[in-house]
MARKOLBA-171904 format. One line per field, with one value per residue (C-alpha): x, y, z negated; residue number from 0. Coordinates in pm, whole numbers, plus 50000, padded with zeros to 5 digits. Layout:
% MARKOLBA-171904
c1 <- X,... $
c2 <- Y,... $
c3 <- Z,... $
seq <- NUM,... $
***
This chain:
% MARKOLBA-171904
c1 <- 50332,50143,50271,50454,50678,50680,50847,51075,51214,51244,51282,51243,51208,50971,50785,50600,50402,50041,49796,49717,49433,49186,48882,48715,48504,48353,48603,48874,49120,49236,49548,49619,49840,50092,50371,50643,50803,51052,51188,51318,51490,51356,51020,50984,51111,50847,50596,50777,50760,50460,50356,50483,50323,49949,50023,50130,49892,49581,49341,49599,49573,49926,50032,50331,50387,50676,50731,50742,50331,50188,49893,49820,49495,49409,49203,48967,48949,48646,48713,48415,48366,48244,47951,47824,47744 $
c2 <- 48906,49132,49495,49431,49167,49452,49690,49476,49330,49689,49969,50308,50272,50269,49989,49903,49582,49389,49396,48981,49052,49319,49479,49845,49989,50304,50488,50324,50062,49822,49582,49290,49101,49247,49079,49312,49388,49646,49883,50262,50457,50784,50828,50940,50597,50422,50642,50576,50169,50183,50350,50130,49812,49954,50045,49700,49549,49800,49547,49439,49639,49788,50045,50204,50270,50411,50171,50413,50455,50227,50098,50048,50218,50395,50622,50455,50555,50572,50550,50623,50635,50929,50881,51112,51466 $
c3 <- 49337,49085,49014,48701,48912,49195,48938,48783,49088,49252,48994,49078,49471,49689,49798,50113,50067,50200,49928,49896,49700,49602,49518,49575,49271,49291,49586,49468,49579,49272,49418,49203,49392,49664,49955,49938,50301,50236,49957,49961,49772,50023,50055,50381,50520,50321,50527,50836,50792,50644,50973,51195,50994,51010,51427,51490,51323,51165,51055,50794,50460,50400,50123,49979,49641,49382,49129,48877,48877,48598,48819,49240,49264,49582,49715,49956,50322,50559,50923,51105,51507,51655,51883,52212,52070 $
seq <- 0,1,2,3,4,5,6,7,8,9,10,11,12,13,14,15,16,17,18,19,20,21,22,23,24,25,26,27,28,29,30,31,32,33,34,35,36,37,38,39,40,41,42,43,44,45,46,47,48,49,50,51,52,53,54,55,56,57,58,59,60,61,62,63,64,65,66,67,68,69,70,71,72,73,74,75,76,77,78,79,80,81,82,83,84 $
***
């Protein structure tokens, strides 16, 4: 489902969804198609779903979004491993 579908089908919540398919340009996170899992109206059980999602499961590229926003573009995030000191 693309982003315009996203916001149709669920306006003004909050949406928790897997991105499907995307590409990273420059730090940022551009997601052009989506799998929507679950919708809020309260953001702080977006957060709390979302959460659960990436625990189960962190290889698997989850967001949440509010459909008001005209675009899904995210910051990207670097998770390095700490070696000996």
């Amino acid at each position: 489902m693309q982003w315009k579908e996203v916001q149709e089908r669920f306006p003004n919540e909050w949406v928790v969804f897997e991105a499907t398919k995307a590409y990273s340009q420059e730090g940022q996170r551009y997601i052009e198609e989506m799998a929507v899992i679950d919708s809020f109206s309260d953001s702080t059980k977006a957060l709390k779903r979302y959460s659960e999602l990436h625990q189960e499961d962190p290889n698997r590229e989850y967001c949440f979004f509010h459909t008001s926003r005209s675009e899904v573009v995210a910051r990207e995030r670097y998770v390095g491993i700490r070696g000996p000191r």
